[in-house]
N, C-alpha and C positions, 0 to 999 in steps of 0.2 A: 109546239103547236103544229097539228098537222097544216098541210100545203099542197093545192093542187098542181103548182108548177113553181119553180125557183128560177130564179135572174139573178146572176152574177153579174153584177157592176162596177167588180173592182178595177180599179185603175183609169176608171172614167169619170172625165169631171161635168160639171154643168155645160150646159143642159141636157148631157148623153145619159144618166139614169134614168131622169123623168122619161126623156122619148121612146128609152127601152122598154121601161116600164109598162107606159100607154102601149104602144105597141101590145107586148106581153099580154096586158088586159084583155086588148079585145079579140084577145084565144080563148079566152075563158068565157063562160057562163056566168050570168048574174049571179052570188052567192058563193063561187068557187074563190079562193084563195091563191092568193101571189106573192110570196116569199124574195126579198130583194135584198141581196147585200150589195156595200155599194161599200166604197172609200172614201171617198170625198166630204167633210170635214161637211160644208153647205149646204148636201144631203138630206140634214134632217130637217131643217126648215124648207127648203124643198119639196120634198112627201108631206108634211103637212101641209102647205099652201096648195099642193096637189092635189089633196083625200078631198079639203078643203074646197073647191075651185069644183071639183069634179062630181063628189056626191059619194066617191067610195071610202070604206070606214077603214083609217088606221087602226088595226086591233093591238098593234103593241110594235114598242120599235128599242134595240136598244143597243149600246156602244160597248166595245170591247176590243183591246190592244189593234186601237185604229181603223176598225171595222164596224159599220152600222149598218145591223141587219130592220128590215122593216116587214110589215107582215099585214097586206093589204089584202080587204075582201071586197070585191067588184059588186058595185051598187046591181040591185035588179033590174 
């Protein structure tokens, strides 16, 4: 899936993805896209109480050999 900007979260645990993340966000334009891998195991429930909480759309998240990438589009 295309990405207007990516964050590398590995090796960070709670609550240093989500803050990167926000952060991240608000570089971008409503509607742009932000690609996030992260490590941290709690991660995924995380980004979703975040997408959740905040109004932007998880468009797809998924796991692989200890790695959870997620792929958020910033609300307008």
């Amino acid at each position: 899936m295309n990405h207007d900007k990516e964050l590398d979260a590995r090796g960070l645990n709670c609550p240093l993805p989500i803050l990167r993340c926000k952060k991240a966000l608000a570089e971008l334009q409503g509607g742009q896209v932000l690609r996030v891998i992260a490590t941290d195991p709690g991660s995924v429930k995380d980004f979703q109480a975040f997408c959740k909480q905040t109004g932007h759309e998880l468009l797809e998240h998924e796991a692989a050999d200890g790695e959870f990438v997620f792929v958020i589009k910033k609300r307008m």
